[in-house]
C-alpha positions as a LaTeX table, in Angstrom:
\begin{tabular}{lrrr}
\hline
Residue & $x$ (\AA) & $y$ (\AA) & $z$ (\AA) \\
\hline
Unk1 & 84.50 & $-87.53$ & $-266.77$ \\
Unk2 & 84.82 & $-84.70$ & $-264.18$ \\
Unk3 & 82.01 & $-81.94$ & $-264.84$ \\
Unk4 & 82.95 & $-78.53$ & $-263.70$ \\
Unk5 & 80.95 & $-75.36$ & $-262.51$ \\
Unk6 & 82.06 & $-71.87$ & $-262.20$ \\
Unk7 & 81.26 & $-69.47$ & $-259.53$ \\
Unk8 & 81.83 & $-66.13$ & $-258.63$ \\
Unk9 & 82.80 & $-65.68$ & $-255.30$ \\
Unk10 & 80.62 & $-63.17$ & $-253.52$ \\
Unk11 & 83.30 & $-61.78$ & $-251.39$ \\
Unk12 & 86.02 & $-61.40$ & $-253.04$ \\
Unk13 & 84.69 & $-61.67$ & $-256.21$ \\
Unk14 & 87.17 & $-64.31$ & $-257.48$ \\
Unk15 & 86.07 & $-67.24$ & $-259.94$ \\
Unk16 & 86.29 & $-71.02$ & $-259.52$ \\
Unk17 & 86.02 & $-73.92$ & $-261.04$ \\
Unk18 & 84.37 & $-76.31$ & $-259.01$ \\
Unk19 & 83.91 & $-79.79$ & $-259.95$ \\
Unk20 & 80.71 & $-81.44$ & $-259.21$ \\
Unk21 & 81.38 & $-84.96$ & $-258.52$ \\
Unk22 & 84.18 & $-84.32$ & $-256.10$ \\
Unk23 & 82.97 & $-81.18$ & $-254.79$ \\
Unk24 & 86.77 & $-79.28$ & $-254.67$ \\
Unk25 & 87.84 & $-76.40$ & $-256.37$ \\
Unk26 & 89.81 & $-77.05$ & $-259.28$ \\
Unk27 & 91.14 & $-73.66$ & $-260.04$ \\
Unk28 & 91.14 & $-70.28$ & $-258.33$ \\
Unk29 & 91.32 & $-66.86$ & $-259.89$ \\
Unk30 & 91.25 & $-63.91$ & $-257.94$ \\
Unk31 & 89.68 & $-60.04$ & $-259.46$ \\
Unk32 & 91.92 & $-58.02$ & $-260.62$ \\
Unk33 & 92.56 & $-54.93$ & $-258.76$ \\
Unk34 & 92.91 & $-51.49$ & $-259.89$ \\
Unk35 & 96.60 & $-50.40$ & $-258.33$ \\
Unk36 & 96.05 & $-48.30$ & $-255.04$ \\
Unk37 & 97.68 & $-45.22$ & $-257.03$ \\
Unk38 & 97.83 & $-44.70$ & $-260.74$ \\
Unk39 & 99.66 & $-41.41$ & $-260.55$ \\
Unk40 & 102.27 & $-40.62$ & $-258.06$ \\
Unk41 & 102.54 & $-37.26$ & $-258.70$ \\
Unk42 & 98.93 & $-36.36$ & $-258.61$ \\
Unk43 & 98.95 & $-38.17$ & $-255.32$ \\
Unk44 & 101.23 & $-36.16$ & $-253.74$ \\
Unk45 & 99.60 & $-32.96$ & $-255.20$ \\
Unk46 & 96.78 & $-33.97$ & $-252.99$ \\
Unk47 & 98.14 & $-34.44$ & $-249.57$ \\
Unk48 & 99.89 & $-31.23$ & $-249.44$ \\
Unk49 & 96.72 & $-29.83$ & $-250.24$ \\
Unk50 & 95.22 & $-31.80$ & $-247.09$ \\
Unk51 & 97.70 & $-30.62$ & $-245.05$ \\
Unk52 & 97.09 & $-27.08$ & $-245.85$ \\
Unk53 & 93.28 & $-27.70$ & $-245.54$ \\
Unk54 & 94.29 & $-29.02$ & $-242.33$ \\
Unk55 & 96.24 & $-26.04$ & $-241.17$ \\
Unk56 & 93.73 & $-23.74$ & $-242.21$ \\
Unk57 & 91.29 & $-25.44$ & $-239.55$ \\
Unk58 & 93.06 & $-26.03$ & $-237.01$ \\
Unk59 & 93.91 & $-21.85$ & $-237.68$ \\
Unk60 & 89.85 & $-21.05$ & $-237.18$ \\
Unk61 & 89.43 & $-23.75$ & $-234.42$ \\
Unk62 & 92.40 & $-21.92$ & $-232.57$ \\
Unk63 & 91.08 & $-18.10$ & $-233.48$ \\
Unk64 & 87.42 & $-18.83$ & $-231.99$ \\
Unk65 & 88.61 & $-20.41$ & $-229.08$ \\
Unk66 & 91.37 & $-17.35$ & $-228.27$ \\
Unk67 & 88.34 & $-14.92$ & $-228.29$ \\
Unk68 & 85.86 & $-17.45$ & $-226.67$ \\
Unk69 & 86.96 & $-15.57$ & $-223.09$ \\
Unk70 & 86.24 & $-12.49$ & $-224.05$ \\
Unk71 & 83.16 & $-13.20$ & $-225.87$ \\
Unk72 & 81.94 & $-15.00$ & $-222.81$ \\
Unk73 & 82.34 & $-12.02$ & $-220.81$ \\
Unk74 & 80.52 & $-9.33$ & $-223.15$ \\
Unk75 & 77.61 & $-11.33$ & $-222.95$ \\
Unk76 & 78.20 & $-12.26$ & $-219.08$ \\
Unk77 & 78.18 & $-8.41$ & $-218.58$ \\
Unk78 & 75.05 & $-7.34$ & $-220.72$ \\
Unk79 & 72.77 & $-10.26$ & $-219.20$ \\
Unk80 & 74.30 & $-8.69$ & $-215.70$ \\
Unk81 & 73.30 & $-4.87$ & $-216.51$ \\
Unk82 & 70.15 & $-6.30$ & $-217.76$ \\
Unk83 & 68.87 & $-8.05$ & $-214.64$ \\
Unk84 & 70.10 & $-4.70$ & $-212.46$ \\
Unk85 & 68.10 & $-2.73$ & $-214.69$ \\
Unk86 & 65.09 & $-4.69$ & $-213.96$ \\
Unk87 & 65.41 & $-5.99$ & $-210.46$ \\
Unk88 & 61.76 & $-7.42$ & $-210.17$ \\
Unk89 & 61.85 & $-9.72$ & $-212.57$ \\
Unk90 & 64.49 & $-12.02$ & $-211.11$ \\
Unk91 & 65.58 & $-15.34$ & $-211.85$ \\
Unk92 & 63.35 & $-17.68$ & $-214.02$ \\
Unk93 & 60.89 & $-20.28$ & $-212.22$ \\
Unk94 & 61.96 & $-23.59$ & $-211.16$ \\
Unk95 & 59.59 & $-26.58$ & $-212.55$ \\
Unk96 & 58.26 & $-27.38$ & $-209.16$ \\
Unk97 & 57.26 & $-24.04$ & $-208.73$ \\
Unk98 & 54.64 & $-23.59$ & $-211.37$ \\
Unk99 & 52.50 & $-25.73$ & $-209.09$ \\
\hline
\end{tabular}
């Protein structure tokens, strides 16, 4: 008389029927799964909205980094009239020179 024991697997989530004298599985049934994409349209609704999101950053990323030279220079040329309007205070102190 074979006695049988069922598991759920706790990777897959599958169930078994084990039985206990022999120790072998006896039957094997494996979750169902919910299908990758219920509705195709919907699906493809979404990736041409990723693509635009995608355009639209890549759009900003490209805008800050055309004005990045100039914006490096405006502030290049007020830190410059700044020190020449104060000549004394020079550069800041090295670490080792606080001693």
């Amino acid at each position: 008389m074979a006695k049988l024991m069922e598991l759920t697997c706790p990777c897959c989530e599958a169930k078994l029927k084990v039985d206990i004298v022999t120790e072998s599985v006896i039957t094997y049934e494996e979750k169902k799964k919910a299908p990758p994409i219920e509705d195709f349209a919907k699906a493809v609704q979404n990736l041409k909205g990723e693509a635009a999101k995608r355009e639209e950053a890549f759009q900003r990323s490209f805008q800050a980094n055309k004005n990045q030279g100039e914006v490096l220079n405006r502030k290049f040329d007020e830190l410059l009239k700044q020190a020449k309007a104060d000549p004394k205070k020079g550069p800041p102190k090295k670490p080792f020179e606080f001693d």
